[in-house]
TIVEX-892438 format. One record per atom (N, C-alpha, C): residue number from 0; residue in one letter; chain; x, z, y. Coordinates in nm, 2 decimals, padded with zeros to 4 digits. Example, Ala and Ser with C-alpha at 12.3 -4.5 7.8 and 13.67 -1.06 7.14 Angstrom:
REM TIVEX-892438
+-----+------+------+--------+--------+--------+
| pos | code | unit |      X |      Z |      Y |
+-----+------+------+--------+--------+--------+
|   0 |    A |    A |  01.32 |  00.78 | -00.57 |
|   0 |    A |    A |  01.23 |  00.78 | -00.45 |
|   0 |    A |    A |  01.32 |  00.78 | -00.33 |
|   1 |    S |    A |  01.28 |  00.71 | -00.22 |
|   1 |    S |    A |  01.37 |  00.71 | -00.11 |
|   1 |    S |    A |  01.29 |  00.79 |  00.00 |
+-----+------+------+--------+--------+--------+
This chain:
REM TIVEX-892438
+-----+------+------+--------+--------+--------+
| pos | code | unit |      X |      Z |      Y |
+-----+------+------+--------+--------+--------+
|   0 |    X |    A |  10.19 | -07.75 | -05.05 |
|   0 |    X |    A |  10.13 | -07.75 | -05.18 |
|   0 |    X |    A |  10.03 | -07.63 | -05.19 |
|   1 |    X |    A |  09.91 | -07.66 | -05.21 |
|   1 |    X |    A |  09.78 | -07.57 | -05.23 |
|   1 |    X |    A |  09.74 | -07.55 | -05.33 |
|   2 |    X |    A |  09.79 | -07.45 | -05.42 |
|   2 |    X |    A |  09.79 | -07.39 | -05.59 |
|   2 |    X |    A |  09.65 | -07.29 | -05.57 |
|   3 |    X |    A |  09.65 | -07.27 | -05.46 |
|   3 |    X |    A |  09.54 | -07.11 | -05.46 |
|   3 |    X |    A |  09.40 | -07.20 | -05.49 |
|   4 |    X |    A |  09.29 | -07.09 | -05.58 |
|   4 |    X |    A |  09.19 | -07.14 | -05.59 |
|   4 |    X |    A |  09.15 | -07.21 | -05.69 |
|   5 |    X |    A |  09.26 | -07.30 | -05.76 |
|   5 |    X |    A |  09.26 | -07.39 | -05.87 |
|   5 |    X |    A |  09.22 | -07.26 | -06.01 |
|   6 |    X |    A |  09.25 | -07.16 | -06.05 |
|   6 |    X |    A |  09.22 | -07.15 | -06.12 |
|   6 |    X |    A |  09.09 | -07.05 | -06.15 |
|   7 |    X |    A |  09.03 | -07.04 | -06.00 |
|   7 |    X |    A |  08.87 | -07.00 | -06.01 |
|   7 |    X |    A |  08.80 | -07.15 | -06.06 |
|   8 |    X |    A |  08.83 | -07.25 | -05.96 |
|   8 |    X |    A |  08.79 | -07.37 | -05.96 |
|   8 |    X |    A |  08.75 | -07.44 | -06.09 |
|   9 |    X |    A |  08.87 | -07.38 | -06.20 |
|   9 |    X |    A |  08.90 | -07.44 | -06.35 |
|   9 |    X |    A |  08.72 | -07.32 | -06.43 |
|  10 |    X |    A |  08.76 | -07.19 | -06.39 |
|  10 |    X |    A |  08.74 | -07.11 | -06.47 |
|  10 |    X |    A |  08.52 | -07.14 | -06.42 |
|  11 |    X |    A |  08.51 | -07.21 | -06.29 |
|  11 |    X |    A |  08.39 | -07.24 | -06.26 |
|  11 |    X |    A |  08.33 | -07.33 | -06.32 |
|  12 |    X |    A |  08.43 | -07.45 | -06.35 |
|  12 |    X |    A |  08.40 | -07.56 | -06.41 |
|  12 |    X |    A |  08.34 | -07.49 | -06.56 |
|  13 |    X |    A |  08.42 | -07.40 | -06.62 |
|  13 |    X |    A |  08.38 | -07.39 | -06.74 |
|  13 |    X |    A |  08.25 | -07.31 | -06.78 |
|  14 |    X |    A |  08.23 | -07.26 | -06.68 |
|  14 |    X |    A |  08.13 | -07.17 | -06.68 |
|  14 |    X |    A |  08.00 | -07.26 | -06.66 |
|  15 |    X |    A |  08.01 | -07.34 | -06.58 |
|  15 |    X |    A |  07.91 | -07.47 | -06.55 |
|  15 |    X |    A |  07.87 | -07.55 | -06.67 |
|  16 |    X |    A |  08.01 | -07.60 | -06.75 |
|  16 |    X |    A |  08.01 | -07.68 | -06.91 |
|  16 |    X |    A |  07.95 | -07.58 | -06.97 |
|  17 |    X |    A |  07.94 | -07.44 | -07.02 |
|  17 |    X |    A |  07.92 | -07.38 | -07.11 |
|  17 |    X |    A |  07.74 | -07.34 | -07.10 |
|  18 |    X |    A |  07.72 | -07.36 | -06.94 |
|  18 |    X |    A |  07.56 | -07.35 | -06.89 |
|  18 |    X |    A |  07.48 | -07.49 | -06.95 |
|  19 |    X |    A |  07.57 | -07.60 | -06.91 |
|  19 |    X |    A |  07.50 | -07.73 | -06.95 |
|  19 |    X |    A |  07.51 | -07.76 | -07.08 |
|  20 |    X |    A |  07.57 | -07.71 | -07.22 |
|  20 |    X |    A |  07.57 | -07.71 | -07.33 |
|  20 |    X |    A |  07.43 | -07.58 | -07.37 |
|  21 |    X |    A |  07.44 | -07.48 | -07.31 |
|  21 |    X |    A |  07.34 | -07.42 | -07.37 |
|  21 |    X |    A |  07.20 | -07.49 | -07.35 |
|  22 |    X |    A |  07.14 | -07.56 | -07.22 |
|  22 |    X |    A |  07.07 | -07.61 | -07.17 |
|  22 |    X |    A |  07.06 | -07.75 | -07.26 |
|  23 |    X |    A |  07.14 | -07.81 | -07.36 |
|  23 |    X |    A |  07.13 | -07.94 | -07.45 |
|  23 |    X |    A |  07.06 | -07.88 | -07.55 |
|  24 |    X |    A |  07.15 | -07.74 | -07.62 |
|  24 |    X |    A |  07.09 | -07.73 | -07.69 |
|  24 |    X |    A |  06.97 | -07.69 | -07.68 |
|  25 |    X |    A |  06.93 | -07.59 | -07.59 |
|  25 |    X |    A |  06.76 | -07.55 | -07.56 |
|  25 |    X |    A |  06.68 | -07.69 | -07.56 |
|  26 |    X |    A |  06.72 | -07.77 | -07.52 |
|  26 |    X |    A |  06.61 | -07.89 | -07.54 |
|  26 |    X |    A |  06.66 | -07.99 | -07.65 |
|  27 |    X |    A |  06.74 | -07.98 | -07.72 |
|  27 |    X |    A |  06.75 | -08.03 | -07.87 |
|  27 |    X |    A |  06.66 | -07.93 | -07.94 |
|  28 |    X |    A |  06.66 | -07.84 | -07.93 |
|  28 |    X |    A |  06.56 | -07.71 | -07.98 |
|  28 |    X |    A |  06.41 | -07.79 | -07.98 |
|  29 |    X |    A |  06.37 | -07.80 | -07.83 |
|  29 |    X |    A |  06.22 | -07.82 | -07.81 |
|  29 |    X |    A |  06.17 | -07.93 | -07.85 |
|  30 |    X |    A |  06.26 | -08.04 | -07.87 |
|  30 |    X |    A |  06.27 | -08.17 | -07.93 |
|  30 |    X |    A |  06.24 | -08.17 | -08.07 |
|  31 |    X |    A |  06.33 | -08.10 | -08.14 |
|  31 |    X |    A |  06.31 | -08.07 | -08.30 |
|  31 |    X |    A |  06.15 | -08.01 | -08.34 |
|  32 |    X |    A |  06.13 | -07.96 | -08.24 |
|  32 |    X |    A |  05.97 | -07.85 | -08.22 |
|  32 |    X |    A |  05.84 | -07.93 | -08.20 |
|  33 |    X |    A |  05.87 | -08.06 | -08.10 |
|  33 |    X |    A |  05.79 | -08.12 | -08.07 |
|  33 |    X |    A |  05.77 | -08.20 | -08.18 |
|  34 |    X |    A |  05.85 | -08.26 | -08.25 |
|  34 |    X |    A |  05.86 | -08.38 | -08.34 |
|  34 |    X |    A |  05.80 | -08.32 | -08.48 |
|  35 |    X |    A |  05.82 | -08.19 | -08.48 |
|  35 |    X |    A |  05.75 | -08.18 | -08.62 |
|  35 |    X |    A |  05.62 | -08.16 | -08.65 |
|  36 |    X |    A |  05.57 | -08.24 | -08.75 |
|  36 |    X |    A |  05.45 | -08.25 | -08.78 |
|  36 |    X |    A |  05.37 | -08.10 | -08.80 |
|  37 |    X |    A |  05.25 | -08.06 | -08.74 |
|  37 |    X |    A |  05.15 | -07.94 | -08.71 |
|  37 |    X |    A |  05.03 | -07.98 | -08.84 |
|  38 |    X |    A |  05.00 | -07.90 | -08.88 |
|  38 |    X |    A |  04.91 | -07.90 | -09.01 |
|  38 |    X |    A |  04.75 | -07.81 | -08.93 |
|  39 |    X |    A |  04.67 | -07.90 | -08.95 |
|  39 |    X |    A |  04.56 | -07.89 | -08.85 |
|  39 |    X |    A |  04.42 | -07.81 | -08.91 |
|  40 |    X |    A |  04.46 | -07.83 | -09.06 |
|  40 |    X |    A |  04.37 | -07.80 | -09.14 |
|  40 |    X |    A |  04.25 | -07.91 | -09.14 |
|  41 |    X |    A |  04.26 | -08.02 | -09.07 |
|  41 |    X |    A |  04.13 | -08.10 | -09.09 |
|  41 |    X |    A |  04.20 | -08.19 | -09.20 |
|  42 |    X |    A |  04.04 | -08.24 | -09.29 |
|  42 |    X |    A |  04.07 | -08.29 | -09.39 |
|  42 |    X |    A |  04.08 | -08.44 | -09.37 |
|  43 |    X |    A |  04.13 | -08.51 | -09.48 |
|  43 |    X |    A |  04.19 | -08.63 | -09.48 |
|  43 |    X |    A |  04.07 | -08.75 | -09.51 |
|  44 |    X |    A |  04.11 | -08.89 | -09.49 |
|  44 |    X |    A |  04.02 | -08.97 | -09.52 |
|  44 |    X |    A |  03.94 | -08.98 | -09.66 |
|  45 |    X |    A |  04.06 | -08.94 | -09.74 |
|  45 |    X |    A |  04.04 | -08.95 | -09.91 |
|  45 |    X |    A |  03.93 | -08.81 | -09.90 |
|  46 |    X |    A |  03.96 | -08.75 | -09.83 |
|  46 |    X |    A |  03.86 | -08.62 | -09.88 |
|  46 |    X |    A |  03.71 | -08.59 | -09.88 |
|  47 |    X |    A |  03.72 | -08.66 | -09.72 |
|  47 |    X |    A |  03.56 | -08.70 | -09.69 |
|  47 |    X |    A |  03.48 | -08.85 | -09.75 |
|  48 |    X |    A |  03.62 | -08.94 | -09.82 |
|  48 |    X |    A |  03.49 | -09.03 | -09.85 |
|  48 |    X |    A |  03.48 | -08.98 | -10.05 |
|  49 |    X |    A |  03.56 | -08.89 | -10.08 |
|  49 |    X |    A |  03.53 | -08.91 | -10.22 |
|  49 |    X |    A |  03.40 | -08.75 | -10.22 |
|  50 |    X |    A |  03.42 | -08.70 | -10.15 |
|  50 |    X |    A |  03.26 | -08.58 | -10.06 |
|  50 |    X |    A |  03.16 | -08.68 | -10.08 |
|  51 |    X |    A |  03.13 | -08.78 | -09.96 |
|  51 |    X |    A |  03.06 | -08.87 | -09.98 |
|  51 |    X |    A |  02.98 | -08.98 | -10.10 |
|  52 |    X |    A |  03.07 | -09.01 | -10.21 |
|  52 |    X |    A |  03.08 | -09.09 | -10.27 |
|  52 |    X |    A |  03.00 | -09.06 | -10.40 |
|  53 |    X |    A |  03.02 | -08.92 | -10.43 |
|  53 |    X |    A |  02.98 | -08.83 | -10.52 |
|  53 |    X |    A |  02.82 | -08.79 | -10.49 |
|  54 |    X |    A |  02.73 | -08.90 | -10.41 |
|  54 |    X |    A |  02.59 | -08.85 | -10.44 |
|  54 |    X |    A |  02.48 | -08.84 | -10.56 |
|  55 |    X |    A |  02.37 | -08.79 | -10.64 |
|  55 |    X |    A |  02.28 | -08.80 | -10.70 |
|  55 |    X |    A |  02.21 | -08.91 | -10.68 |
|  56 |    X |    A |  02.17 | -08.99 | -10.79 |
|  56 |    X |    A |  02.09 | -09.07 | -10.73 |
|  56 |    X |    A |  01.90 | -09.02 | -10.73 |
|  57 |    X |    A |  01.82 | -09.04 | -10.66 |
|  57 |    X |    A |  01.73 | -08.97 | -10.64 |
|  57 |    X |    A |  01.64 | -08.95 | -10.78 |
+-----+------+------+--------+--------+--------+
């Protein structure tokens, strides 16, 4: 019976789960980052046609 080793083996494993949990959440992170809408400062359709709309007439 070969007991030796098993409990590096255990304490590896966990070291590995707790690497690939941090690594989810780093890219649940960059996911939430990508998805959110960026404010560009350009204006909207409503804005340039009621700009437009508003001319003198000659």
């Amino acid at each position: 019976m070969n007991c030796e080793g098993w409990g590096g083996e255990a304490e590896g494993l966990k070291v590995s789960l707790a690497a690939a949990n941090a690594k989810l959440a780093q890219l649940d992170n960059l996911i939430a980052r990508r998805t959110a809408a960026v404010d560009l400062g350009m204006p909207t359709f409503a804005d340039i046609a009621v700009r437009t709309t508003s001319t003198d007439p000659p």
